[in-house]
C-alpha positions as CSV (number, residue, x, y, z in Angstrom):
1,X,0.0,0.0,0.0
2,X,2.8,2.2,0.8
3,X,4.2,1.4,-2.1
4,X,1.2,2.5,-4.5
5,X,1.3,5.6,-2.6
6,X,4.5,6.5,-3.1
7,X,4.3,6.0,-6.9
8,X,0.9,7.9,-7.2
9,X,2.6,10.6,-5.8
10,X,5.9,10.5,-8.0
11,X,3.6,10.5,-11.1
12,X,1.7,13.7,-9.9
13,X,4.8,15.1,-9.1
14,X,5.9,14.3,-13.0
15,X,2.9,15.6,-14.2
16,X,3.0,18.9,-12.6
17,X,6.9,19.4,-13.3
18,X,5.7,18.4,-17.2
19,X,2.9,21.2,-16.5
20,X,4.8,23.8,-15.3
21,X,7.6,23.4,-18.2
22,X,5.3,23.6,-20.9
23,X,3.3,26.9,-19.2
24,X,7.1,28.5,-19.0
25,X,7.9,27.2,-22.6
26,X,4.8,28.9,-23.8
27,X,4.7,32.3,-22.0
28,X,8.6,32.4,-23.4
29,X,7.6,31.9,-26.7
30,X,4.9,34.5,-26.6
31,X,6.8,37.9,-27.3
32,X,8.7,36.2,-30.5
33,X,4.9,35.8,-32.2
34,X,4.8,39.5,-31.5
35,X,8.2,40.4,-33.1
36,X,7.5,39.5,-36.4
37,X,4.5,42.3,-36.7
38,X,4.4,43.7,-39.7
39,X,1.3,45.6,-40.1
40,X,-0.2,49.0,-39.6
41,X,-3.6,50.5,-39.3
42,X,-5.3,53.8,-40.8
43,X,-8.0,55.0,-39.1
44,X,-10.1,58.5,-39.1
45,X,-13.1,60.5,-39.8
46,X,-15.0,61.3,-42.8
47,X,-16.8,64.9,-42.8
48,X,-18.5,67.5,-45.1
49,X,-17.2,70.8,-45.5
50,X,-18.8,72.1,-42.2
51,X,-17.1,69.5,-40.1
52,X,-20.4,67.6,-39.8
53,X,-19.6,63.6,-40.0
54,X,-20.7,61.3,-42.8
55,X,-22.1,58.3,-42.2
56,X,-22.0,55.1,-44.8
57,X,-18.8,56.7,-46.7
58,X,-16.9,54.1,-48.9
59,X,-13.3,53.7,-48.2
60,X,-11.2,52.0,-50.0
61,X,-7.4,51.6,-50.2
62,X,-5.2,50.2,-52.7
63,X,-1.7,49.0,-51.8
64,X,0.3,50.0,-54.4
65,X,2.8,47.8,-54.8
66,X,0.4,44.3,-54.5
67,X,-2.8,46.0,-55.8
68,X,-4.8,44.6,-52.8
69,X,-7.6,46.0,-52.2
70,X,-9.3,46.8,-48.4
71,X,-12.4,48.2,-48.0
72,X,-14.6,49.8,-45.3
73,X,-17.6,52.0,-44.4
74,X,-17.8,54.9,-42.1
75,X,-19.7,54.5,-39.0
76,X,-22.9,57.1,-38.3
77,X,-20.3,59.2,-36.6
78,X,-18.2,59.6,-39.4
79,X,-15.3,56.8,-38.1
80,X,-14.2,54.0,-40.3
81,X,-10.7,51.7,-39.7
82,X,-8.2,49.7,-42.0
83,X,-6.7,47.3,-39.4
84,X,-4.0,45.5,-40.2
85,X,-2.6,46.9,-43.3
86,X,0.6,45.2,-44.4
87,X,3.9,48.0,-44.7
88,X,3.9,49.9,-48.2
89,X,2.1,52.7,-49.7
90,X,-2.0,52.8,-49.7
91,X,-3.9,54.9,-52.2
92,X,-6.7,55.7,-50.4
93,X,-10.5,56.5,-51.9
94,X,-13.0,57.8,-50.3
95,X,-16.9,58.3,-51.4
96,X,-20.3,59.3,-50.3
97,X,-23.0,60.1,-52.1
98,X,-23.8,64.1,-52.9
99,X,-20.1,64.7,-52.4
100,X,-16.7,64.7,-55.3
101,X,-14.3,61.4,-54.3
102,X,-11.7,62.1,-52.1
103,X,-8.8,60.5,-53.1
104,X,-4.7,60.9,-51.2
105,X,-1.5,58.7,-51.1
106,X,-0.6,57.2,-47.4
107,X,2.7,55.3,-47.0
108,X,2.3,53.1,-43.8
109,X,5.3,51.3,-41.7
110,X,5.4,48.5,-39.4
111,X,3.1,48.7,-35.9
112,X,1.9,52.2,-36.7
113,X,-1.5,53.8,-36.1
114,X,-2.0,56.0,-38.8
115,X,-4.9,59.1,-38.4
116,X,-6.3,60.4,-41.5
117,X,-9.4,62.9,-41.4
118,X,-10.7,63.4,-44.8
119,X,-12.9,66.5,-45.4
120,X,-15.5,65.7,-48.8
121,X,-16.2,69.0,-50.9
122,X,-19.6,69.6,-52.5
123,X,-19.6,68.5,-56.0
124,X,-19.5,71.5,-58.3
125,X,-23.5,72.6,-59.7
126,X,-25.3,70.7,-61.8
127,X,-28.0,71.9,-64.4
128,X,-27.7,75.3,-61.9
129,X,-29.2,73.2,-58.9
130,X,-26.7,73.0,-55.6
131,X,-27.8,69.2,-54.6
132,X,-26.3,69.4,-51.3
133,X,-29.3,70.0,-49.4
134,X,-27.7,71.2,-46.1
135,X,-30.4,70.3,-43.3
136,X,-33.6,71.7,-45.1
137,X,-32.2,74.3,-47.2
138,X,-32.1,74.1,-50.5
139,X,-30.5,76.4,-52.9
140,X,-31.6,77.5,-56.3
141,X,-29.1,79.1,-58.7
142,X,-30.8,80.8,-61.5
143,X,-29.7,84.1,-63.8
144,X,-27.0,84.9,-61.0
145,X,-29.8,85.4,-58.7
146,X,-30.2,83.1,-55.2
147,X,-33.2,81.8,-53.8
148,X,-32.8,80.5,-50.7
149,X,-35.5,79.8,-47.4
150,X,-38.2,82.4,-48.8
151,X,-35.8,85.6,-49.7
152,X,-34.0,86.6,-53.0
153,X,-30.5,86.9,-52.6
């Protein structure tokens, strides 16, 4: 009986040491998976020429040197993210409806956090009619005369 005991505890005794060596192993090996990061993020806002967000943009950007493409959409308050980017130069696009594409060049490097506002310009008048509609005022351009909220201009 004495016996049995004595082995039971040896192997519990193995099995911890074995245990304890493979938690050390792994928590070791854990900051060389991090080493070998090799990405970047751009992240920002999207916004009108007032400042005012805008929501449901589409972002895309082009890495120039592998052509891959990464695309995302701007949140209601105007936010949108490219996690994980890999290192090279991005050509980024961005578009919204009622507003001209927005388009700029952003070279990214390894475990960087890039912020990049991009303010959208109103797209120049069509057919004399300023689509923009700014809240609920509308704007009418006809014979160099403005009509806007009830009074000539």
């Amino acid at each position: 009986m004495k016996n049995k005991k004595q082995s039971l505890n040896n192997f519990r005794f193995l099995a911890l040491s074995a245990a304890l060596v493979a938690l050390v192993s792994t928590l070791l090996c854990v900051p060389a998976a991090f080493a070998d990061n090799v990405y970047a993020s751009i992240r920002g806002v999207v916004t009108d020429p007032s400042g005012a967000s805008v929501a449901n943009a589409t972002l895309t950007a082009v890495n120039a040197d592998t052509g891959i493409v990464t695309k995302a959409t701007s949140s209601a308050d105007g936010i949108y993210v490219f996690p994980q980017l890999t290192i090279g130069t991005y050509t980024v696009n961005a578009t919204a409806q009622r507003f001209k594409t927005f388009q700029t060049s952003q070279p990214v490097e390894p475990k960087q956090l890039f912020d990049q506002r991009y303010r959208f310009q109103r797209p120049a008048l069509e057919h004399g009619i300023d689509y923009s509609q700014r809240g609920c005022t509308s704007r009418i351009q006809y014979h160099h005369q403005h009509y806007q909220s009830g009074i000539w201009a």
